[in-house]
N, CA, C and O atoms as CSV, one atom per row, in Angstrom:
chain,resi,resn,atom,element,x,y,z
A,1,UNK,N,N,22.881,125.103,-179.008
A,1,UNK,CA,C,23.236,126.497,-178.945
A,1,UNK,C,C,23.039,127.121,-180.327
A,1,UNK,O,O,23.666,126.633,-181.268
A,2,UNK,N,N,22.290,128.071,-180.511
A,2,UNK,CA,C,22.111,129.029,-181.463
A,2,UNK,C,C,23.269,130.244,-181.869
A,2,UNK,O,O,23.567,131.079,-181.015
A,3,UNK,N,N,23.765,130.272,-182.953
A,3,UNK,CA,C,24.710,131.303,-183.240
A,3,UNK,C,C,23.790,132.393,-184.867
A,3,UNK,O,O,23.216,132.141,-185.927
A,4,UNK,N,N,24.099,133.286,-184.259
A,4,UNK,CA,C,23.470,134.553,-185.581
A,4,UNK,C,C,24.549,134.352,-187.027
A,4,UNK,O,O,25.743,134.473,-186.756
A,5,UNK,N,N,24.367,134.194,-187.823
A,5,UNK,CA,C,24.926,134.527,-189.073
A,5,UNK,C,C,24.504,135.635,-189.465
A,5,UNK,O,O,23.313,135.946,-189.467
A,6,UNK,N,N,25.962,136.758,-190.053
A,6,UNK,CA,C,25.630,137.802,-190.836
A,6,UNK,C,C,25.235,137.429,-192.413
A,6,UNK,O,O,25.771,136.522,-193.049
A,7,UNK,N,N,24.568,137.992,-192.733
A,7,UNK,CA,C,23.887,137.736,-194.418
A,7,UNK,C,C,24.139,139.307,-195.275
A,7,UNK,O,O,23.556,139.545,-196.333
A,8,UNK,N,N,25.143,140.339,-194.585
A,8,UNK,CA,C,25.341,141.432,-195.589
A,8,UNK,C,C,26.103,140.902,-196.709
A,8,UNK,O,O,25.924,141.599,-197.708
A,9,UNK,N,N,26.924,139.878,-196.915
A,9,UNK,CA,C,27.583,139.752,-198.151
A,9,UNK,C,C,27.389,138.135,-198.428
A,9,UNK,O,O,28.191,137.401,-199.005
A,10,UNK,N,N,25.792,137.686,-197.721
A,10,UNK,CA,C,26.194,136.375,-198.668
A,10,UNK,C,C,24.830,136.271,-199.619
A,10,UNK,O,O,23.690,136.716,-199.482
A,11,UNK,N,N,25.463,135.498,-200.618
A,11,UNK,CA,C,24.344,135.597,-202.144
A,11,UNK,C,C,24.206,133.677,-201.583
A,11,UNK,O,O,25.051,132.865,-201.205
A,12,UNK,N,N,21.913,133.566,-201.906
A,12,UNK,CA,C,22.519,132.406,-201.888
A,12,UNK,C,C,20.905,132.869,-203.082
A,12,UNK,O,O,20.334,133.931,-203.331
A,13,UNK,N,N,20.657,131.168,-203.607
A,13,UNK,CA,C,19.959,131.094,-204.924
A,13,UNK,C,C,19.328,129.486,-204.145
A,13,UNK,O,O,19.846,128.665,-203.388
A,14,UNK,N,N,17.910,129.613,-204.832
A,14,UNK,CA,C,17.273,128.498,-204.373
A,14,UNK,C,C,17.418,127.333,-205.233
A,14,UNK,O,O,17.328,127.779,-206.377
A,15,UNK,N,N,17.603,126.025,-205.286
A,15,UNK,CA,C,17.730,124.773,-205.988
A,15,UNK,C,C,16.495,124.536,-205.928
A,15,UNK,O,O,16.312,123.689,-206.802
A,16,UNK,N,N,15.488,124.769,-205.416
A,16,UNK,CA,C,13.911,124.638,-205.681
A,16,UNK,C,C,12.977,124.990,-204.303
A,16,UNK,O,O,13.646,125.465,-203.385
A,17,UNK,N,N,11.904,124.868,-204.101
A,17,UNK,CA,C,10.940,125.518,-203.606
A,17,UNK,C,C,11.115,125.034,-202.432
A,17,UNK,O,O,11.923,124.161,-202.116
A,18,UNK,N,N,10.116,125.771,-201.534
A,18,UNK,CA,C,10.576,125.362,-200.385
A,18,UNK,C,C,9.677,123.423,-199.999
A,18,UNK,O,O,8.737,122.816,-200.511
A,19,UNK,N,N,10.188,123.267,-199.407
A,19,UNK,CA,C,9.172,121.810,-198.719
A,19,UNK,C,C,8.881,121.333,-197.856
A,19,UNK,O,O,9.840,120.904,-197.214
A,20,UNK,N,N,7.343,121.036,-197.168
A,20,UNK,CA,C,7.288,120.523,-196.047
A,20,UNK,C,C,7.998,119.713,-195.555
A,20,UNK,O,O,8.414,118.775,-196.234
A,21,UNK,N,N,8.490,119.931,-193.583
A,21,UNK,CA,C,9.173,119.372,-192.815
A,21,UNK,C,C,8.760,118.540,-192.185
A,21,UNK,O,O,8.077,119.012,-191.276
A,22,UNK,N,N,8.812,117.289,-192.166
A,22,UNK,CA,C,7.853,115.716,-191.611
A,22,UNK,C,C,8.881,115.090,-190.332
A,22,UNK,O,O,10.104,115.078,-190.185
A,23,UNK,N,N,8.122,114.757,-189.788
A,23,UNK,CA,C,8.936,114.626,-188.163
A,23,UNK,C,C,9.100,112.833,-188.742
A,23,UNK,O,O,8.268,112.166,-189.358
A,24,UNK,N,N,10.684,112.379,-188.194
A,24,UNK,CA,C,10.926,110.756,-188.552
A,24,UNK,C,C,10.342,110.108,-188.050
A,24,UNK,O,O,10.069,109.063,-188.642
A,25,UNK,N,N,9.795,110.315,-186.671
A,25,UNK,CA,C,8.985,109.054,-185.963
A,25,UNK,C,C,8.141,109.262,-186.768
A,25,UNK,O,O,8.165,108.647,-187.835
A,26,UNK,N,N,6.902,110.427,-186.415
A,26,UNK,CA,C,5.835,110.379,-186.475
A,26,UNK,C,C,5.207,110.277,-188.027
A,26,UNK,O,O,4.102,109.785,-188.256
A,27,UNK,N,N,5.950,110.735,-188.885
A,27,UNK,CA,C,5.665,111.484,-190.463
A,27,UNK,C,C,4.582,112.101,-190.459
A,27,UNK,O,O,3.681,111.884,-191.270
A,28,UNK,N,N,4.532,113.030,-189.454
A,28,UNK,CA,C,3.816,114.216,-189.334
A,28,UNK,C,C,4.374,115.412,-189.890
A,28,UNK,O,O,5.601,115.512,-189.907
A,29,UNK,N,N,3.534,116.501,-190.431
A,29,UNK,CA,C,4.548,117.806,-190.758
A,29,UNK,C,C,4.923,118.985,-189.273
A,29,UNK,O,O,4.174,119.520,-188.457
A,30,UNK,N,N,6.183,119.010,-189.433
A,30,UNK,CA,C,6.498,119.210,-187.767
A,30,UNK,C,C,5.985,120.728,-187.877
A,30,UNK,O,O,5.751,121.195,-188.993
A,31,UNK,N,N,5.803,121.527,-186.669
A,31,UNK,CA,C,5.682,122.493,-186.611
A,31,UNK,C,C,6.329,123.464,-185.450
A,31,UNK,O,O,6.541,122.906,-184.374
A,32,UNK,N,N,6.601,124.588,-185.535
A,32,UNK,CA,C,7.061,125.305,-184.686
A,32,UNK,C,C,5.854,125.414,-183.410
A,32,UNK,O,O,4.716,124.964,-183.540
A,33,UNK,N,N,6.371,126.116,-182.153
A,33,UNK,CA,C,5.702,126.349,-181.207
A,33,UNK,C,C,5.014,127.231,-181.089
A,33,UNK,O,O,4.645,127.595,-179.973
A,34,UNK,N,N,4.610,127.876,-182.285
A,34,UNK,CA,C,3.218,128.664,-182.592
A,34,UNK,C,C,2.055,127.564,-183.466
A,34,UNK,O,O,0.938,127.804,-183.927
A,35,UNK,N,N,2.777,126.453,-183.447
A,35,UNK,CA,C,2.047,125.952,-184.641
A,35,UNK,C,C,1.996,125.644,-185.852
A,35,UNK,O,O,1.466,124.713,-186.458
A,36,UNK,N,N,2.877,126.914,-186.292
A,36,UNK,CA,C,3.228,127.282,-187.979
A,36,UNK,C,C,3.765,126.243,-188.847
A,36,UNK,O,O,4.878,126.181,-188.324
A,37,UNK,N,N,3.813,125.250,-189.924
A,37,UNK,CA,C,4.485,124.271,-190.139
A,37,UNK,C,C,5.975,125.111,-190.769
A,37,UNK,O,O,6.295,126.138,-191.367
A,38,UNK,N,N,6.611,123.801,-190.129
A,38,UNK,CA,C,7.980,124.259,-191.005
A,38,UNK,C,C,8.449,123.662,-192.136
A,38,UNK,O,O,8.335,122.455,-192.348
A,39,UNK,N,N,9.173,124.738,-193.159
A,39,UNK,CA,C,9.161,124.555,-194.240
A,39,UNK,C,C,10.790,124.498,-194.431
A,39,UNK,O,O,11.449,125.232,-193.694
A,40,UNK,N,N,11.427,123.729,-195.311
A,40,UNK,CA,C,12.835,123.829,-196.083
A,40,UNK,C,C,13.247,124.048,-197.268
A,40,UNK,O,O,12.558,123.786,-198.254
A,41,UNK,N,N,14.624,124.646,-197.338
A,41,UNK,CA,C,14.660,125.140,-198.981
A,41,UNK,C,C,16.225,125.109,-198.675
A,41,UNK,O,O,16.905,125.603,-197.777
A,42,UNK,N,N,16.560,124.207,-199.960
A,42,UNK,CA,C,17.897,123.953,-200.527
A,42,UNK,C,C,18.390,125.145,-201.187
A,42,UNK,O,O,17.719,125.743,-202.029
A,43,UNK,N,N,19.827,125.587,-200.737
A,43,UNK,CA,C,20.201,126.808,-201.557
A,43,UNK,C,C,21.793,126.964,-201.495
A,43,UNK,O,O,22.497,126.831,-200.493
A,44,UNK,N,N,22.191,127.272,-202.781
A,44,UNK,CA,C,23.699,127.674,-203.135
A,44,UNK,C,C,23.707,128.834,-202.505
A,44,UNK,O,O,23.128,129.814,-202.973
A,45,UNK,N,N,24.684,128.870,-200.817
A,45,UNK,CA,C,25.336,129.551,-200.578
A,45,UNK,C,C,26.308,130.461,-200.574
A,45,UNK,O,O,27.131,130.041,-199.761
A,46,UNK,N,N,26.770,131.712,-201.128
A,46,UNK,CA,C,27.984,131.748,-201.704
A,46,UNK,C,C,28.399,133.224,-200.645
A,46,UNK,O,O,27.459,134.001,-200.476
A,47,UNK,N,N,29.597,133.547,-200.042
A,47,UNK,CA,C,30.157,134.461,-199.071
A,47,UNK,C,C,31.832,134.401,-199.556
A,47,UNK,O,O,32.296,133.296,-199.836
A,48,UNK,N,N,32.547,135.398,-199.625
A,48,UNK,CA,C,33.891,135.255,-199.615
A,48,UNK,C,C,34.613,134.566,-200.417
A,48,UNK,O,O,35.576,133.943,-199.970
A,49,UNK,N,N,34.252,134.536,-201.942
A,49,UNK,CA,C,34.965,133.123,-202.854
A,49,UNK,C,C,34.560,131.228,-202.268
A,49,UNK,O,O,34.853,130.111,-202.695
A,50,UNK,N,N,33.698,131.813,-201.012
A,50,UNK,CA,C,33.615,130.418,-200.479
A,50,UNK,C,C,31.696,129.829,-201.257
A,50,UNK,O,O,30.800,130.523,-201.735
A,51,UNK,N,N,31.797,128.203,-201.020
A,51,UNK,CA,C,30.794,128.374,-201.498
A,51,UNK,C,C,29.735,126.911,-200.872
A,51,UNK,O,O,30.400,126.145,-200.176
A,52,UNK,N,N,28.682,126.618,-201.001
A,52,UNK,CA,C,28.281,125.514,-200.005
A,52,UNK,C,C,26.667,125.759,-200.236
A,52,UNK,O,O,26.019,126.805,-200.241
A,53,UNK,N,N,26.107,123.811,-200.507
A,53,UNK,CA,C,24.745,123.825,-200.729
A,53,UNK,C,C,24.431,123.592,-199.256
A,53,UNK,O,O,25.019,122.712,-198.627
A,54,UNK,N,N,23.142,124.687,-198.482
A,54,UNK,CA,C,22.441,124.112,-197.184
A,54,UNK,C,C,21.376,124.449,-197.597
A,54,UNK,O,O,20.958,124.984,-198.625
A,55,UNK,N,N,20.846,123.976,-196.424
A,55,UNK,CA,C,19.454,123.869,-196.450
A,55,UNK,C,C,19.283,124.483,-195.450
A,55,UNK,O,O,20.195,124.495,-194.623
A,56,UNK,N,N,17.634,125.441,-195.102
A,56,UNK,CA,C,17.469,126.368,-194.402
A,56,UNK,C,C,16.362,126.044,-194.276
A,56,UNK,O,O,15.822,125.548,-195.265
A,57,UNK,N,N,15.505,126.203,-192.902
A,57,UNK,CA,C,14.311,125.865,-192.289
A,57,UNK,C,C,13.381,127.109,-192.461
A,57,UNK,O,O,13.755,127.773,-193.427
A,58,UNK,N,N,12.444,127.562,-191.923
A,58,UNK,CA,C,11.492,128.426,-191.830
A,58,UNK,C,C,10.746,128.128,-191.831
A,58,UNK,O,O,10.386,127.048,-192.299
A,59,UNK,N,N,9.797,129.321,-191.048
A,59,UNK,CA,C,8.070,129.208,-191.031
A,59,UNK,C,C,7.150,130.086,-191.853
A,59,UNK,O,O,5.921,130.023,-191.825
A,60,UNK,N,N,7.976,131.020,-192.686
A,60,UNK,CA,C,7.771,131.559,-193.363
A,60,UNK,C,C,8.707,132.038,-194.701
A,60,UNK,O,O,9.902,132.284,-194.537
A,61,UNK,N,N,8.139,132.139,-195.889
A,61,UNK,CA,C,8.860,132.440,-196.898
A,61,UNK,C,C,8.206,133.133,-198.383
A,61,UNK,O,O,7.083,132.772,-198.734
A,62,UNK,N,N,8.707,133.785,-198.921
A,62,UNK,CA,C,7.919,134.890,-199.533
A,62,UNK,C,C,7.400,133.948,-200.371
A,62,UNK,O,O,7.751,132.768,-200.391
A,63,UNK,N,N,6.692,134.375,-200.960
A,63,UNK,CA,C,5.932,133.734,-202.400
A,63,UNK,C,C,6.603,134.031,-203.658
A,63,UNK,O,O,6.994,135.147,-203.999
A,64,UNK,N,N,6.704,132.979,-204.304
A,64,UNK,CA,C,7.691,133.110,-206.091
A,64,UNK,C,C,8.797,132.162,-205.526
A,64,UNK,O,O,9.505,131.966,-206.513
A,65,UNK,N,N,9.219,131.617,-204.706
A,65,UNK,CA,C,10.669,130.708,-204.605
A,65,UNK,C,C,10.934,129.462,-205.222
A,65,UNK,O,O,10.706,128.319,-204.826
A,66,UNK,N,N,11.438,129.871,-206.229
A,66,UNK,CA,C,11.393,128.607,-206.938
A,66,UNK,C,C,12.803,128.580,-207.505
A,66,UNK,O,O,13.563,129.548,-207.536
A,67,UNK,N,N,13.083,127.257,-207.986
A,67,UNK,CA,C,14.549,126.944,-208.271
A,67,UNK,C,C,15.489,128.012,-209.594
A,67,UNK,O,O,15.241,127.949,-210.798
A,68,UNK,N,N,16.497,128.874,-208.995
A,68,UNK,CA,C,16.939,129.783,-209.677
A,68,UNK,C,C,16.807,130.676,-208.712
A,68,UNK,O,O,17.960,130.841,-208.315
A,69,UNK,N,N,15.839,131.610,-207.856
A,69,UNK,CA,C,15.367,132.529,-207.420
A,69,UNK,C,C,16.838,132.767,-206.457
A,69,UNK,O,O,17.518,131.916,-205.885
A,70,UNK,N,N,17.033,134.372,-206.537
A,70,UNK,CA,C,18.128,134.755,-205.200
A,70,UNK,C,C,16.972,134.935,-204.123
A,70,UNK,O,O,15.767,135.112,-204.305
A,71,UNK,N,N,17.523,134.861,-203.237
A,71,UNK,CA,C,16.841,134.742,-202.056
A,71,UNK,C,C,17.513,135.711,-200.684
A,71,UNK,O,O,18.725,135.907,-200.769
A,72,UNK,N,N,17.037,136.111,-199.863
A,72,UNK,CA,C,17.945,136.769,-198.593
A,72,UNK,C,C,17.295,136.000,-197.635
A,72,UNK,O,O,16.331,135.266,-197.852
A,73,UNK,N,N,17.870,136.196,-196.530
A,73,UNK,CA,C,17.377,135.283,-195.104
A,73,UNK,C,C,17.423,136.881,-194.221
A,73,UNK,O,O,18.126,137.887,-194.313
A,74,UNK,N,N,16.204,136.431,-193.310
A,74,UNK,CA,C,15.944,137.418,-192.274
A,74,UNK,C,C,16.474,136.813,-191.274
A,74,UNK,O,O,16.152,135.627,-191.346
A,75,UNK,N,N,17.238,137.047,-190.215
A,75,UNK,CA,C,17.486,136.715,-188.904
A,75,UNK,C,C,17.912,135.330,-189.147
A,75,UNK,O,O,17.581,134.718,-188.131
A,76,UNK,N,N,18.405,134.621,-189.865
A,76,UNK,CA,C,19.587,133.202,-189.756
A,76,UNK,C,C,20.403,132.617,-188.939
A,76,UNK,O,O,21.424,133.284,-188.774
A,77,UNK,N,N,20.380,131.791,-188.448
A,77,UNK,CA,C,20.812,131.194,-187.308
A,77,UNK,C,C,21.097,129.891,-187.585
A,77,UNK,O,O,20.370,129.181,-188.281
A,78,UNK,N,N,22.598,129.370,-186.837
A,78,UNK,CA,C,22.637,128.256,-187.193
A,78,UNK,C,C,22.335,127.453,-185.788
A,78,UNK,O,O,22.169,128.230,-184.848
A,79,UNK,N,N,22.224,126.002,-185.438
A,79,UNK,CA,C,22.444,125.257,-184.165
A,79,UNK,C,C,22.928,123.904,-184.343
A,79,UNK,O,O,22.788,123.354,-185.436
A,80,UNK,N,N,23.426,123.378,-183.474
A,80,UNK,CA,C,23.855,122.249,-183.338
A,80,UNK,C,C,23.122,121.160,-182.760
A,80,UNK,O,O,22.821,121.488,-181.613
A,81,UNK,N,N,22.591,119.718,-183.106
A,81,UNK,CA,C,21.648,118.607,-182.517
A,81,UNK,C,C,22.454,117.889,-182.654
A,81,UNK,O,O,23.436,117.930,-183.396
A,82,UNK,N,N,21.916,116.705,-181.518
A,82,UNK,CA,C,22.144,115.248,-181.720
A,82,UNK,C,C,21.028,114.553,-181.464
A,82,UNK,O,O,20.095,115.098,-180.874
A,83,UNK,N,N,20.974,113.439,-181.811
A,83,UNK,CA,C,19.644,112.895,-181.920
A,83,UNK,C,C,20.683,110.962,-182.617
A,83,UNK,O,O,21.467,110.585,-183.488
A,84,UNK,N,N,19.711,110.301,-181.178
A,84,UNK,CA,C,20.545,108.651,-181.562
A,84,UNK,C,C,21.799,108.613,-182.364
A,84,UNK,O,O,22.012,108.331,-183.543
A,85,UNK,N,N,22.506,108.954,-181.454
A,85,UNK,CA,C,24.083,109.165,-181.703
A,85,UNK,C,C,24.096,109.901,-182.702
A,85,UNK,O,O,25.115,110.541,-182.443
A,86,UNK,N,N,23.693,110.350,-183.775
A,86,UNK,CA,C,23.769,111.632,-184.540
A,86,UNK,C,C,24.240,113.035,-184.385
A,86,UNK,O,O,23.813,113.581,-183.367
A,87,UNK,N,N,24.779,113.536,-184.914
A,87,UNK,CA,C,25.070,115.183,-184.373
A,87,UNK,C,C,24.989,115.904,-186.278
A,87,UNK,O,O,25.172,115.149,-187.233
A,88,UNK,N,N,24.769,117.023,-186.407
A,88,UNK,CA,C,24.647,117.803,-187.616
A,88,UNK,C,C,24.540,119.384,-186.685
A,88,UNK,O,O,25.148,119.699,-185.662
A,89,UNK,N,N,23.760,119.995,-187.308
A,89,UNK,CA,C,23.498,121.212,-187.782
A,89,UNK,C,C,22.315,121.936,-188.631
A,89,UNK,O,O,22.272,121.664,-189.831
A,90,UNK,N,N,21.523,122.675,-188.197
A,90,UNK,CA,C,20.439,123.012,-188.756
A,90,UNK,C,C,20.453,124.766,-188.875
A,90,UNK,O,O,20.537,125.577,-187.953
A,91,UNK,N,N,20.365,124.959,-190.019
A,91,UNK,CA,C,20.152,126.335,-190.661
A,91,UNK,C,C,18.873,126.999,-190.438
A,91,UNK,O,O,18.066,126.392,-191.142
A,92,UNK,N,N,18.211,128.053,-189.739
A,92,UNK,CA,C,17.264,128.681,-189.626
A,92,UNK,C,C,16.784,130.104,-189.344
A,92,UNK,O,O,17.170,130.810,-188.413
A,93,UNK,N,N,15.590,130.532,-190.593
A,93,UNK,CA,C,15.636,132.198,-190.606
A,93,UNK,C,C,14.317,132.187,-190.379
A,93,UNK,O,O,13.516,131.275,-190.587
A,94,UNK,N,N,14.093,133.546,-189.820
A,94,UNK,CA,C,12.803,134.288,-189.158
A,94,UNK,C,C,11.916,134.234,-190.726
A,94,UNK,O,O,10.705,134.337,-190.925
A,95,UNK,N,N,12.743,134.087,-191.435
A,95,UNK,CA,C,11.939,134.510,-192.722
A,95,UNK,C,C,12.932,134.227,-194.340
A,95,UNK,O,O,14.124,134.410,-194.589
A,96,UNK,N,N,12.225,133.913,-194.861
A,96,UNK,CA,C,13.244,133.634,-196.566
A,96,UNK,C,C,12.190,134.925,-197.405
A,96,UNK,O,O,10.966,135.041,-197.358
A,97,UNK,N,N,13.074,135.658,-198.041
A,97,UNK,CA,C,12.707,136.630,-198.746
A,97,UNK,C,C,13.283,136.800,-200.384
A,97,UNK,O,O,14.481,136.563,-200.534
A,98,UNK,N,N,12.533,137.174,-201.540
A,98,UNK,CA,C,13.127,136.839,-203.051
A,98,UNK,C,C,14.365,138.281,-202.560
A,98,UNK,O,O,14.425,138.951,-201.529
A,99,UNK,N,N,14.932,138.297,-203.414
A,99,UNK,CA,C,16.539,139.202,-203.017
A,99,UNK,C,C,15.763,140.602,-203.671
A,99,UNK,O,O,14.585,140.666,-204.025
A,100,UNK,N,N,16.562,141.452,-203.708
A,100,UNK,CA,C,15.911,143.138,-204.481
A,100,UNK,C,C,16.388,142.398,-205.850
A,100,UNK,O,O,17.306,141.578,-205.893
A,101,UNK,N,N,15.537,142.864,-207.065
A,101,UNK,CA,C,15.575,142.651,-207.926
A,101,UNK,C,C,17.510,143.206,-208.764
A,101,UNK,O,O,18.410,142.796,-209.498
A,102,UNK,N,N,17.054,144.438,-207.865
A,102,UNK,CA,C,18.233,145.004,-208.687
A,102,UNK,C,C,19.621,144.386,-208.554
A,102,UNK,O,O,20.559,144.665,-209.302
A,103,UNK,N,N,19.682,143.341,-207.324
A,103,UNK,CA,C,21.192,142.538,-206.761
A,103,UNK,C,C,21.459,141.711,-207.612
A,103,UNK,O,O,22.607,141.439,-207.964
A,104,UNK,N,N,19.980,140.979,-208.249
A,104,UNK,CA,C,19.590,139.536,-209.182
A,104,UNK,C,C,19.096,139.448,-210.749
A,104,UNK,O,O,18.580,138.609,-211.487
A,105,UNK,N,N,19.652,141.093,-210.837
A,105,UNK,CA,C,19.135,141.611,-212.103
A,105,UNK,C,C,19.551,141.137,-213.355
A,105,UNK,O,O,20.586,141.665,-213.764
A,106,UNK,N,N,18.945,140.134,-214.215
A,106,UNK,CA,C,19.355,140.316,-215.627
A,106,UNK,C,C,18.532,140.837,-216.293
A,106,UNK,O,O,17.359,141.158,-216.098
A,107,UNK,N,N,19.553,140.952,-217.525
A,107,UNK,CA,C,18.946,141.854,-218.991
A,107,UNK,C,C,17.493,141.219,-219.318
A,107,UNK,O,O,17.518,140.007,-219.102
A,108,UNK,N,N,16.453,141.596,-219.696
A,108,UNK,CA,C,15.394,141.067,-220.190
A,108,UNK,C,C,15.761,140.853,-221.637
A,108,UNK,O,O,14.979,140.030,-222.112
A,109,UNK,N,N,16.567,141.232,-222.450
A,109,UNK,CA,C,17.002,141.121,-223.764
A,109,UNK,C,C,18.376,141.902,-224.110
A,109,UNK,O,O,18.727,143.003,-223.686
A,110,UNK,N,N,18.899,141.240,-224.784
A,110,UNK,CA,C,20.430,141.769,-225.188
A,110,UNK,C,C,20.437,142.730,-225.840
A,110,UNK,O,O,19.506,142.746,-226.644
A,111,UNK,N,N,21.311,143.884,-225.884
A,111,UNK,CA,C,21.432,145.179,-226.181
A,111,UNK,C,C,21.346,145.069,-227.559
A,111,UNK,O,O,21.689,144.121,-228.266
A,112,UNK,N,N,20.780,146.294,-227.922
A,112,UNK,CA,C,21.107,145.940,-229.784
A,112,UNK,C,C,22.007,146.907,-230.211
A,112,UNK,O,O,22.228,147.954,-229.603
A,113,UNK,N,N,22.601,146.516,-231.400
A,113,UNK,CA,C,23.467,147.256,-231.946
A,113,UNK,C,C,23.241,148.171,-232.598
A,113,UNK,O,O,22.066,148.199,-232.966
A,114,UNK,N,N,24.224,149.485,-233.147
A,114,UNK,CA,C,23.984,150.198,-233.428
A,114,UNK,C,C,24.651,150.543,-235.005
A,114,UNK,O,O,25.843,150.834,-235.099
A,115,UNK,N,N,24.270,150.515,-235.523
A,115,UNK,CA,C,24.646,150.746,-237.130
A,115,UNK,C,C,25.244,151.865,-237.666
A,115,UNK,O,O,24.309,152.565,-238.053
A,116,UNK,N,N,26.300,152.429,-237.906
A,116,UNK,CA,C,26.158,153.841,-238.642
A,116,UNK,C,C,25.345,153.792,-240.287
A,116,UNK,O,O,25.191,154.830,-240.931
């Protein structure tokens, strides 16, 4: 079962780029049912003082994601598997996008002072 996550107030930041998704039997790179391969990306979650590293699937994701980068998720969804007695949880967005600059904004250089 698929559930929607809201993403208006959560900040998350990438731990590094995204990476191809390899199926365990086969060690093939798996792909969605268009074809598209799917890709993963580790990221500090943060919502409500709360805070949590996941990982998030996709078939698409902007270009520049690299470790540091804020990031937003389009359409996020979480679901539940089991697989040989296993059970988890898998994180997945229509799309990973770099955040507006202005949310993730630092100074390009520290203010200078002013002298009388």
């Amino acid at each position: 079962m698929r559930h929607a996550i809201k993403t208006e107030d959560l900040s998350a930041i990438a731990l590094g780029p995204p990476t191809e998704v390899v199926d365990f039997k086969t060690k093939t790179p798996k792909l969605d049912s268009d074809g598209k391969g799917i890709y993963s990306l580790p990221v500090a979650a943060m919502s409500g003082g709360e805070q949590e590293i996941i990982t998030v699937r996709s078939t698409q994701f902007a270009k520049g994601i690299t470790a540091g980068a804020a990031v937003r998720f389009i359409e996020l969804v979480i679901s539940n598997w089991e697989f040989s007695g296993k059970s988890g949880v898998t994180f997945y967005a229509e799309s990973v996008q770099l955040a507006d600059a202005t949310s993730a904004a630092v100074p390009a250089k520290p203010p200078t002072s002013v002298t009388a």
